[in-house]
C-alpha positions as CSV (number, residue, x, y, z in Angstrom):
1,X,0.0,0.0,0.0
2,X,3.1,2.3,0.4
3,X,4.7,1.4,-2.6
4,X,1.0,2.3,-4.5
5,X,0.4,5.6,-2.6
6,X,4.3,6.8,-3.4
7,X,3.4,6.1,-7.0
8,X,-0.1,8.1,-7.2
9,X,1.7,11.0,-5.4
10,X,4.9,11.0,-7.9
11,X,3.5,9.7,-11.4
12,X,6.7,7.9,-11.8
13,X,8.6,4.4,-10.5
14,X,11.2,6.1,-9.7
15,X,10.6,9.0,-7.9
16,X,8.6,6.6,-5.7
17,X,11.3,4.1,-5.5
18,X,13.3,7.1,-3.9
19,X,10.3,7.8,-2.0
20,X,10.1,4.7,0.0
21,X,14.1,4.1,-0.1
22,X,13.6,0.9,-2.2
23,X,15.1,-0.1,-5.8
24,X,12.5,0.7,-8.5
25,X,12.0,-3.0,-9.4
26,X,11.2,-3.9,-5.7
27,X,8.7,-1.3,-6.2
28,X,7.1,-2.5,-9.6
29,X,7.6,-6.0,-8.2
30,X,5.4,-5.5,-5.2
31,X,2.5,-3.1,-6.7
32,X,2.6,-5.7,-9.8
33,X,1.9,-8.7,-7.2
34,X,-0.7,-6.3,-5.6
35,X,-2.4,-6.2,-8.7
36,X,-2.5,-9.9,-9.3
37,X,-3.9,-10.7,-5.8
38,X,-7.4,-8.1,-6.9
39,X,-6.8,-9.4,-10.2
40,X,-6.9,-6.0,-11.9
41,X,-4.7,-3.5,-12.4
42,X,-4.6,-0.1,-10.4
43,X,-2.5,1.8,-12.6
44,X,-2.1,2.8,-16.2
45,X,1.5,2.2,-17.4
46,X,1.7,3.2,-21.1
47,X,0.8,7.0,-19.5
48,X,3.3,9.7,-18.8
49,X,2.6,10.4,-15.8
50,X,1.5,7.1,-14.7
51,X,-2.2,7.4,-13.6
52,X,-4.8,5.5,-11.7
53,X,-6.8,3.0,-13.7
54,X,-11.1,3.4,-13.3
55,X,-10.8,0.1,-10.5
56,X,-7.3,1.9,-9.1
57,X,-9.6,5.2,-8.0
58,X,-12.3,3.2,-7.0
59,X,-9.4,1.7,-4.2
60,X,-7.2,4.9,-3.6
61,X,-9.0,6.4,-1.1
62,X,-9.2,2.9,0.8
63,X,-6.0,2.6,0.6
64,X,-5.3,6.1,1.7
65,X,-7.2,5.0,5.0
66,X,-6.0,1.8,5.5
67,X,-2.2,2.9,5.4
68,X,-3.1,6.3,8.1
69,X,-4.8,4.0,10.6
70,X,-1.5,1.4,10.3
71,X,0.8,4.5,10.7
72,X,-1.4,5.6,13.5
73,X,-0.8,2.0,15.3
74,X,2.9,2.2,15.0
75,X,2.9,5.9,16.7
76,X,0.7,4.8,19.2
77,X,3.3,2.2,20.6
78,X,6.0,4.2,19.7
79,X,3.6,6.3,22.5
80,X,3.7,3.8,24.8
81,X,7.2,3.1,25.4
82,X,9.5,4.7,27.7
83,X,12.0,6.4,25.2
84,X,10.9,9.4,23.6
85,X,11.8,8.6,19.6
86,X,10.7,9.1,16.2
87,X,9.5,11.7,13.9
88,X,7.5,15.3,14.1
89,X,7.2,17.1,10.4
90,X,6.4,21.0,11.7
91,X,4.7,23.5,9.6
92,X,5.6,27.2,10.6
93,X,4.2,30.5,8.8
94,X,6.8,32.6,7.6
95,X,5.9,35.6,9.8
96,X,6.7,33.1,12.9
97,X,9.4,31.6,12.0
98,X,12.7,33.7,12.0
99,X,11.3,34.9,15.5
100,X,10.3,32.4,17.4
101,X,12.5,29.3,16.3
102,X,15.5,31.1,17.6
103,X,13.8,30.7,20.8
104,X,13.4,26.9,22.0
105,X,14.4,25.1,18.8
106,X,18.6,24.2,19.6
107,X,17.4,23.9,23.0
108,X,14.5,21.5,21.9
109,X,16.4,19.7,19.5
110,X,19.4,19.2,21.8
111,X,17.2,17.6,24.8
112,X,15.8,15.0,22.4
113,X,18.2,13.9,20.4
114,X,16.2,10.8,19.4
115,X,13.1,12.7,17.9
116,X,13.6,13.7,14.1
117,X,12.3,17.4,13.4
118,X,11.4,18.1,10.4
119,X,10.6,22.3,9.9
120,X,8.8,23.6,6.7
121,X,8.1,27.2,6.2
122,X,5.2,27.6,4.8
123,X,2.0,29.5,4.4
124,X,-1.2,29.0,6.9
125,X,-3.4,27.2,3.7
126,X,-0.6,25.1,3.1
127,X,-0.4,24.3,6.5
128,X,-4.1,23.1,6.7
129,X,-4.1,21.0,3.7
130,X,-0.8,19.3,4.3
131,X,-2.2,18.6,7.9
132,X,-5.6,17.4,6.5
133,X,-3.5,15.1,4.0
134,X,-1.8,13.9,7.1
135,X,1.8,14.8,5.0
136,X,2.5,17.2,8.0
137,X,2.3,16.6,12.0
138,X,1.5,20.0,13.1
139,X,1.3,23.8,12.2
140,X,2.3,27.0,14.5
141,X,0.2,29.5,12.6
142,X,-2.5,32.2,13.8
143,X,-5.3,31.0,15.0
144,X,-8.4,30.7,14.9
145,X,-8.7,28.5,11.8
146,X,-11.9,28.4,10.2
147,X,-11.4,24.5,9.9
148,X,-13.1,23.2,12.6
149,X,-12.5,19.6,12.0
150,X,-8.5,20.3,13.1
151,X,-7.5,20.6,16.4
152,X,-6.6,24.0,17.7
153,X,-4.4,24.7,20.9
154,X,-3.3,28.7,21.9
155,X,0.6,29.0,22.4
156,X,0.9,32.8,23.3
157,X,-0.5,35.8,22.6
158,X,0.8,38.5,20.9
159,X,0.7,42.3,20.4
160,X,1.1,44.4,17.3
161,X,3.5,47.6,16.9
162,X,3.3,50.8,14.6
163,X,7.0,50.6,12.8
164,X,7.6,53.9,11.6
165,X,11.2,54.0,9.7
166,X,10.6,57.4,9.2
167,X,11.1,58.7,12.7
168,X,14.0,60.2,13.8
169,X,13.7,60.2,17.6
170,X,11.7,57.9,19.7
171,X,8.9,59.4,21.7
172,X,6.3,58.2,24.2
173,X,3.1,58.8,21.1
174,X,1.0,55.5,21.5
175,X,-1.2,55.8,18.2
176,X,-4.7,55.2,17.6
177,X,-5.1,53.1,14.5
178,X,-6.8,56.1,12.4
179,X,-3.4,57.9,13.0
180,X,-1.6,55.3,10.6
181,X,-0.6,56.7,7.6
182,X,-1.8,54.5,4.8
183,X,0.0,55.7,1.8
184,X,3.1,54.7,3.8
185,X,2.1,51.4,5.2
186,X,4.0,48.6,3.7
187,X,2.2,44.8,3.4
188,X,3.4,41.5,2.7
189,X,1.1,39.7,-0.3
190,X,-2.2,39.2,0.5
191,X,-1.6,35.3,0.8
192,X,-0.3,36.0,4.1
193,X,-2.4,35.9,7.1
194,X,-0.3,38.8,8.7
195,X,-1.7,40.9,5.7
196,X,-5.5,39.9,6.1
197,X,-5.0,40.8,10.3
198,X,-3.5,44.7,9.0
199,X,-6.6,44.9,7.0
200,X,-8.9,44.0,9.8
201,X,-6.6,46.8,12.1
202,X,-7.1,49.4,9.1
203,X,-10.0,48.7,7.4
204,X,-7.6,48.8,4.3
205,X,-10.0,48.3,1.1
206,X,-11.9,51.2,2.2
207,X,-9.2,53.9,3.0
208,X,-6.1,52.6,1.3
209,X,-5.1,55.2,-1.8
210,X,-1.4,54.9,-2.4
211,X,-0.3,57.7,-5.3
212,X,3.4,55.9,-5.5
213,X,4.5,54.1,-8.9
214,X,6.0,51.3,-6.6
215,X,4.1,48.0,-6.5
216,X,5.6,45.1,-4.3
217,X,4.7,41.8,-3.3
218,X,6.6,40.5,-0.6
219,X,6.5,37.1,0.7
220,X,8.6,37.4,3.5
221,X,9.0,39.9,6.4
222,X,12.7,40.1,6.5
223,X,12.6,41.4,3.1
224,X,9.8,43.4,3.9
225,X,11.5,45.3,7.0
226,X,14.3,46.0,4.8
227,X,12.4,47.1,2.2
228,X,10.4,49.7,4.5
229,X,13.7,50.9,6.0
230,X,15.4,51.8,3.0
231,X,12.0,53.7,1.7
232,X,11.2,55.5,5.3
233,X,8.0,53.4,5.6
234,X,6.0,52.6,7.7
235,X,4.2,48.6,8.9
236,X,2.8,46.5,11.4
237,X,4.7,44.3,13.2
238,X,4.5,41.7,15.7
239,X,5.8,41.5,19.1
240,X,8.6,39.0,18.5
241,X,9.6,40.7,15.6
242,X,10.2,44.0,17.2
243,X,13.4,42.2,18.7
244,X,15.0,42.1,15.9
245,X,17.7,44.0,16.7
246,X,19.5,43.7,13.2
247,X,16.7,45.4,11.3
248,X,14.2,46.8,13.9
249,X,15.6,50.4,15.0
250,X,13.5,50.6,18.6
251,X,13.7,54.3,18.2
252,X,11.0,53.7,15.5
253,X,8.5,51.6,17.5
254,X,4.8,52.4,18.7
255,X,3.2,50.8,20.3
256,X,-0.7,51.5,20.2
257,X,-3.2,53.0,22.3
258,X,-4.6,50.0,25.1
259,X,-6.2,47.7,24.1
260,X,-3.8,47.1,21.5
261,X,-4.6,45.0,18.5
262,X,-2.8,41.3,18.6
263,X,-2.5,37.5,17.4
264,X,-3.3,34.6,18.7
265,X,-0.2,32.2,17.7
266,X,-1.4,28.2,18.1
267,X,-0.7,24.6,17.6
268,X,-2.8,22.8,14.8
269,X,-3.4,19.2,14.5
270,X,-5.3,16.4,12.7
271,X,-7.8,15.0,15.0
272,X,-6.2,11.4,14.5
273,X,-3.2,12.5,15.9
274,X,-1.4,10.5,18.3
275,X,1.8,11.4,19.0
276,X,0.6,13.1,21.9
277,X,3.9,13.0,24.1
278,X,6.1,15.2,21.5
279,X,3.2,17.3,21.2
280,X,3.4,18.5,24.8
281,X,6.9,18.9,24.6
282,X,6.8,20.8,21.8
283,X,4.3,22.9,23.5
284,X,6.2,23.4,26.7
285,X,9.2,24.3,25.2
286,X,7.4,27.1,23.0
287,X,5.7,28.6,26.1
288,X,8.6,28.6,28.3
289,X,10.7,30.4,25.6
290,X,7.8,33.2,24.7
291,X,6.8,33.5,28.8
292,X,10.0,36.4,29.6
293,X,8.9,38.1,26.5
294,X,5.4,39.2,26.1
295,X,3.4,41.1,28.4
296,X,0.2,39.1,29.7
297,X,-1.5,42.3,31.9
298,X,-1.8,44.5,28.5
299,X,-5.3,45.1,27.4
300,X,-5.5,43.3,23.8
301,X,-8.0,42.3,21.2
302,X,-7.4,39.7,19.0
303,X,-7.2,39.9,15.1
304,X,-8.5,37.0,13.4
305,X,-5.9,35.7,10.7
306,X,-9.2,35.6,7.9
């Protein structure tokens, strides 16, 4: 079933021979004696990509949840045993990671040195189907999703800034957010949830108007900050980021007027899920590394990432 599912991912015997660490003939070999035991065939050789035959998607899906529930045993005694071990593939949006990985994730990887991380940076949809396909253990990401069959756990809570690049001397202003200056403020692309939760702050599609013959669509923040320093703008930003030392100047932060605006960072999971124990580490280690840095008694309201 491993060998069939590799293949109806890649198209080719190859790239699925590679896939499941096997030589390509093992592979043909088995999925070939598959298909004598139905006494059918399941896929369609002569095509390039190799396809599903009509009786191979009848059986896909069956397959599909056959082989999840097996994995699911094998992680549930893996579960049971004393020694922490095995695998945890780790989504991370973009506007998260460079911030908060720094944090726990040497530390985290150190202490349990017989757990394979696997980190992907990658965007919140992305995040959700990959979880939903069960190719990926768990998301950070903002929360909340609007998937309610996936499992949803808050790490921390976090407040926005005003980053103004073109002040010169830092002064105790808190704004309001009908002070921001629009035709200054600098976005990531709208894939980005970050970008959706600075339209909800702004109310951007009514009041944005920017007069400037510069259009750019930028998919990460680092390039972003840099890209708002050099032009003396001006863009939201997120508590983490803010220590940035490299490319935040703290002359040029605001913060805004209580309650501030902010995002709710979380864990994301499949409900099948099992690996339960590396889960709460995981979780632990996140929330001891945020807890020195961001301020729990400020008045906040939270931004929803859609």
């Amino acid at each position: 079933m491993e060998y069939v599912l590799a293949l109806h991912k890649t198209g080719s015997f190859s790239e699925a021979a590679n896939l499941c660490f096997v030589t390509q003939s093992t592979l043909s070999t088995m999925i070939k004696k598959l298909e004598n035991q139905f006494d059918y065939k399941i896929f369609e050789r002569k095509s390039k990509p190799i396809v599903l035959t009509q009786e191979g998607k009848l059986l896909i899906n069956q397959f599909k949840a056959i082989y999840s529930q097996f994995e699911q045993l094998e992680e549930l005694v893996q579960e049971t045993k004393d020694q922490m071990h095995g695998t945890l593939s780790i989504g991370i949006i973009p506007t998260v990671a460079p911030f908060l990985l720094p944090l726990f994730l040497d530390g985290l990887v150190s202490q349990y040195q017989n757990i394979k991380f696997s980190i992907f940076e990658i965007t919140t949809n992305e995040i959700i189907q990959r979880i939903k396909n069960k190719e990926l253990d768990v998301g950070i990401l903002s929360i909340p999703i609007t998937d309610k069959d996936l499992h949803q756990t808050t790490l921390y809570t976090e407040e926005f800034f005003v980053y103004d690049a073109s002040a010169k001397n830092k002064s105790t202003k808190k704004f309001k957010i009908e002070e921001i200056d629009l035709s200054r403020l600098w976005l990531l692309e709208e894939s980005h949830c970050l970008s959706h939760q600075i339209d909800q702050i702004c109310h951007l599609k009514k009041k944005r108007s920017i007069s400037n013959n510069l259009s750019y669509n930028s998919g990460s923040l680092l390039s972003l900050l840099e890209l708002v320093n050099i032009n003396k703008g001006l863009t939201l930003l997120p508590k983490l980021a803010i220590r940035n030392e490299k490319l935040v100047n703290k002359k040029m932060v605001y913060s805004f007027k209580s309650p501030s605006p902010a995002r709710e960072i979380g864990l994301v999971t499949h409900p099948d899920f099992v690996k339960k124990r590396i889960l709460n580490v995981l979780e632990s280690e996140i929330k001891k590394s945020v807890k020195p840095i961001l301020n729990k008694n400020k008045k906040v309201f939270i931004v929803k990432p859609n």
